[in-house]
N, C-alpha and C positions, 0 to 999 in steps of 0.2 A: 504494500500500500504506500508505505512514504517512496520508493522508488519511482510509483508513477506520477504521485506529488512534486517528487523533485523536477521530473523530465517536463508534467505540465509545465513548473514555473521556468524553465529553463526557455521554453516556448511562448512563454508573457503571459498564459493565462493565469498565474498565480503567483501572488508574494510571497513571500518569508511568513506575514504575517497572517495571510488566507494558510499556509501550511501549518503553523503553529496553533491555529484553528482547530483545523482537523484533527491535527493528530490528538490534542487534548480529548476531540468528542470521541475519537475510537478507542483511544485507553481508558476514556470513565465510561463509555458504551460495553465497553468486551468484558471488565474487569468486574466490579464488584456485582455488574447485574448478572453475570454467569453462574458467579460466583454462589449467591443468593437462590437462581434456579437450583445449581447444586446441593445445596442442603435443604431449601424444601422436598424436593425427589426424594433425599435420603432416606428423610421424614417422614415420608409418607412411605415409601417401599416398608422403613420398618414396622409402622403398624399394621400395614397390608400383609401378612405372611404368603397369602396366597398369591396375591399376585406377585410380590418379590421371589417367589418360586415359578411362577413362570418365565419372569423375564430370565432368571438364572439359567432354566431350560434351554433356551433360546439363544442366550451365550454362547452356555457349552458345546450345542447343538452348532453353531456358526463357526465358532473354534477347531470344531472336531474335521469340519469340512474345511479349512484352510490352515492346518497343520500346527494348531496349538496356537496359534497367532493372529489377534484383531488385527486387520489392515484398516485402512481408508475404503476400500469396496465392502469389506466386510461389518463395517460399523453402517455402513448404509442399507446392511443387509435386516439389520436389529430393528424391522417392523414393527413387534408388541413392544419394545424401548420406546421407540419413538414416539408411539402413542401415551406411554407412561410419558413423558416429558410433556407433550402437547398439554395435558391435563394437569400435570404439576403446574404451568402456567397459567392455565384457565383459574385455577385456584389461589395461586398468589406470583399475578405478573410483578416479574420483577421492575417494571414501569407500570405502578397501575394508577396511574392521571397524566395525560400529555395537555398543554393549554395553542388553542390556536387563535388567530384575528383574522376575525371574518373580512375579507377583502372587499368583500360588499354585500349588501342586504340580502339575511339567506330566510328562507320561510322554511319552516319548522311545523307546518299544520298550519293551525290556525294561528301561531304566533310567529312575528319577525323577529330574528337578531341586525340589530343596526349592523351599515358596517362599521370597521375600528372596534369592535366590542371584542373583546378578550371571553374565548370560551374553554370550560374546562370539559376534557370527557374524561370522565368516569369507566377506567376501563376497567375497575376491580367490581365494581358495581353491576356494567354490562356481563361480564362475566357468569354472574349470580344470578341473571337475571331468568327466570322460571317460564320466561314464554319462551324461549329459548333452549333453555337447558333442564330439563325436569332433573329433582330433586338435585338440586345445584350443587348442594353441601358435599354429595356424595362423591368419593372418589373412585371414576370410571373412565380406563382410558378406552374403552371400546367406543363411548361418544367418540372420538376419530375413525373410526371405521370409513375407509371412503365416501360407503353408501349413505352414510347420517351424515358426514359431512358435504354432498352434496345437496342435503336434502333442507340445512341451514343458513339463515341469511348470511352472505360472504364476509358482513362487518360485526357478526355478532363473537367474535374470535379475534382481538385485538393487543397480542403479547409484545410487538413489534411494528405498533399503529400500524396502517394502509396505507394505500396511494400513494401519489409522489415521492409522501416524504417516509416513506415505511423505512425500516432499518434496515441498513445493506448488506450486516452482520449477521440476518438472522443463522442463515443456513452453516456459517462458522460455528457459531454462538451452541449451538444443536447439537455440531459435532465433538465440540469442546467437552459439554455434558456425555453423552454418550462414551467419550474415550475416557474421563473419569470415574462417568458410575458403571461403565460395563467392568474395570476388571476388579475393583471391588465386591460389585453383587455374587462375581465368579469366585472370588478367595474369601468371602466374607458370608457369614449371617449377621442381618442386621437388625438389632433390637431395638426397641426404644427405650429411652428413658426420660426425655420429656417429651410431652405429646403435645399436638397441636392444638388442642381444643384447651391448654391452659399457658399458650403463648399472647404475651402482649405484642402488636405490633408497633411497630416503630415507624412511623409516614415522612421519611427524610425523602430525597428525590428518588430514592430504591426503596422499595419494600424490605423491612428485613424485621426479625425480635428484635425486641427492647433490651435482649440480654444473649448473653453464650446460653444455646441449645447444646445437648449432649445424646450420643446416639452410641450404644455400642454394638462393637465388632468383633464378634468371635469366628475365628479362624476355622475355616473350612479345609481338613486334612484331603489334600489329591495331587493329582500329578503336576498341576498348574500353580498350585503354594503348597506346602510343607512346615509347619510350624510347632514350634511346641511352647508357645506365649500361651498363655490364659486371657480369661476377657480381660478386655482392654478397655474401658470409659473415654472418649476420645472428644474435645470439646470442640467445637467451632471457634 
């Protein structure tokens, strides 16, 4: 990325300071909101057993066909993953309020927003929202299934806003997660120890706890780890 930053400004479309721009939004973009989707996944894999044992399946299942080793094709392979991530962000975007200014007078129904009006969307809101997602609270990454996903409005999924201005990180951002929590889930069982339903949130410009979560990790004996630790309490 900054190599093609650099060659545009070398070509006048960009300064120093249009670069120094960028590069701050893609290291606070990549960084702590990856970061974030990571531990809620974790979070959630460990109170799910069931489903943390499927995605495990599905690992090992991908591993065994490419000789003990996630690639980059092979992390693309991890369908029921990717679904579990889709829904860890339906549940807590790690951007959940983008604000925009209406360029000019938008109708809304029966109501206008001026233009110049600063508007906030609610994407943790949308998210929950029960015409959309029945029983909202629940975590279900099968709501990704293509066929449900085609069957939902295209804006009603908003982890990485839309249109124009959507994130250009996402598909990085996905695989970043996935190369984290696949080889964990594969050497690990994950248990909880604080659970989500007695977390406070913290509403900085990332979604994140009020405090260090704690999850632990008991070592799964196989050909792929080998360990002789005991559980381990591991904190964020």
């Amino acid at each position: 990325m900054l190599d093609l930053l650099i060659a545009a400004s070398q070509e006048g479309f960009l300064t120093d300071l249009d670069i120094k721009e960028q590069v701050d939004t893609f290291m606070f973009a990549g960084h702590e909101t990856t970061a974030m989707g990571i531990t809620f996944a974790l979070l959630l894999l460990a109170e799910h057993k069931d489903i943390q044992e499927r995605v495990r399946i599905e690992i090992n299942t991908v591993m065994q066909e490419n000789g003990g080793k996630l690639t980059m094709s092979s992390l693309q392979n991890l369908l029921y993953l990717d679904r579990c991530l889709k829904e860890t962000l339906r549940l807590y975007p790690s951007v959940f309020l983008i604000s925009r200014k209406a360029a000019k007078d938008v109708k809304l129904q029966s109501y206008i927003v001026p233009a110049g009006t600063t508007v906030h969307l609610n994407i943790y809101g949308v998210h929950r929202d029960p015409n959309f997602w029945p029983n909202p609270e629940v975590f279900d990454p099968d709501r990704f299934l293509p066929e449900k996903v085609q069957k939902r409005h295209p804006y009603s999924y908003l982890p990485f806003s839309a249109g124009l201005r959507n994130c250009i990180g996402q598909r990085f951002g996905l695989l970043e997660m996935k190369t984290i929590i696949a080889p964990l889930v594969c050497n690990f069982y994950l248990e909880p120890v604080d659970y989500l339903k007695d977390l406070e949130m913290k509403t900085a410009l990332v979604l994140r706890p009020s405090h260090p979560v704690r999850i632990r990790f008991v070592p799964i004996e196989c050909e792929q780890f080998e360990t002789n630790i005991g559980r381990t309490d591991v904190r964020n």
